[in-house]
Every structure is written in C-alpha cells, then in structure tokens.
C-alpha positions in Angstrom: 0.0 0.0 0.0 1.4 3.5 -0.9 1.7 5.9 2.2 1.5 9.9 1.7 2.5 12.0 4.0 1.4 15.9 4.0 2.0 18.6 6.8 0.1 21.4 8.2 0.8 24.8 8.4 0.2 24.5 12.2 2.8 21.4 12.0 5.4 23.1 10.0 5.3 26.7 12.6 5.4 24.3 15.7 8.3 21.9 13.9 10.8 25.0 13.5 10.1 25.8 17.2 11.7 22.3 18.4 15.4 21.9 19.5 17.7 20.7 16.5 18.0 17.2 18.5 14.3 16.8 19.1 14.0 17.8 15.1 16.7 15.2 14.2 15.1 12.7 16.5 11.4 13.0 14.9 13.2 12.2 11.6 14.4 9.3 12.9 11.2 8.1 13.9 9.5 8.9 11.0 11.6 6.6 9.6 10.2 3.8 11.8 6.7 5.4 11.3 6.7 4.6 7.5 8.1 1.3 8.2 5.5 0.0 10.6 2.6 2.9 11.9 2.7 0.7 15.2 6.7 0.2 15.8 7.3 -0.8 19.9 9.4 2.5 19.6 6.6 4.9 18.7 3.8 4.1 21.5 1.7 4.6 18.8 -2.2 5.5 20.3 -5.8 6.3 19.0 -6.2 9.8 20.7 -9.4 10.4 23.3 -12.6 12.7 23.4 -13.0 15.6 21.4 -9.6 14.5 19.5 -10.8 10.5 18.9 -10.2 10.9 15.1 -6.6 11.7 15.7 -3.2 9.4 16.2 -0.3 10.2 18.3 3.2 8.8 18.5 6.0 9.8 20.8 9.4 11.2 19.7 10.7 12.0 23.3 9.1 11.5 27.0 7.1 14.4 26.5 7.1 15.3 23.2 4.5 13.7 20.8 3.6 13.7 16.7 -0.1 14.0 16.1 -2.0 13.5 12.4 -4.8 11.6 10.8 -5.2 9.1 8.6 -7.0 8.3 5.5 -7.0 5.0 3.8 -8.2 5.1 0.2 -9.3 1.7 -0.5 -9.9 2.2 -3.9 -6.6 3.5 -4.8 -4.7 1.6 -2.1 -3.7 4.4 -0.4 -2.7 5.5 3.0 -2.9 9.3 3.8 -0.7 10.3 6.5 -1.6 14.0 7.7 0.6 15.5 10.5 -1.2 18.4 12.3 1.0 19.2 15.6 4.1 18.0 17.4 5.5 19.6 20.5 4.7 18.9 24.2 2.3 16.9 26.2 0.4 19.5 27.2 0.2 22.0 24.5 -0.7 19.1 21.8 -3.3 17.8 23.5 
C-alpha cells in the first residue's frame, strides 16, 4: 500500500520551534513510522474525546507527533496528515 504523508501549516510553525536534536530525532522516527505505523518504539495511540479521530506517537518522554489518517481503498492508499508535534500539554 502506498503511504502519503502531507503537513500542516500549524505542524510546520510548531516543527521549527523544536530543539535541533528533538528535530533530528522525529526524523528518525518517521523513519520507523513509515516502516511499521505501530513500531514498539513509537507508542503509537488512538487519541481520546474531542480528538478520537486523531493518532499520536511519541518522539521523546514528553514530546509527541499527532496526524490523521486516511485510507483510500480504492486507490490503495494511506494518507498520513501531521497536524501538531510539541509537548504533552500543549498538543493535547
């Protein structure tokens, strides 16, 4: 299945704000990410309540990734769409 991966403008602003390490890091991990969505490293999650149609993974203790996704069965896709990353706290 073919993944996509698009960001948001909201992604991209709060990206730039993150350390150089915690940058380099998330690349790592995407790497993982468009491996396997579920890799033991990510703690990939279903969020809750009002966000319930979002995903998370984790990059550090306290800093997670979140986005959608969109499968497109009929053209065997897989739509990745990263909306935040930054802390706990402030993603959520």
């Amino acid at each position: 299945m073919k993944k996509i991966v698009q960001r948001t403008k909201r992604f991209e602003k709060s990206y730039i704000k993150l350390q150089k390490k915690v940058r380099q890091l998330f690349l790592k991990k995407m790497m993982f990410f468009l491996d396997d969505e579920f890799h033991l490293s990510l703690d990939t999650h279903r969020l809750k309540g009002k966000m319930n149609d979002k995903w998370a993974f984790s990059i550090t203790g306290d800093i997670r990734a979140v986005y959608t996704k969109e499968e497109r069965k009929k053209e065997t896709v897989i739509v990745f769409t990263f909306i935040d990353i930054g802390g706990h706290n402030r993603v959520y």
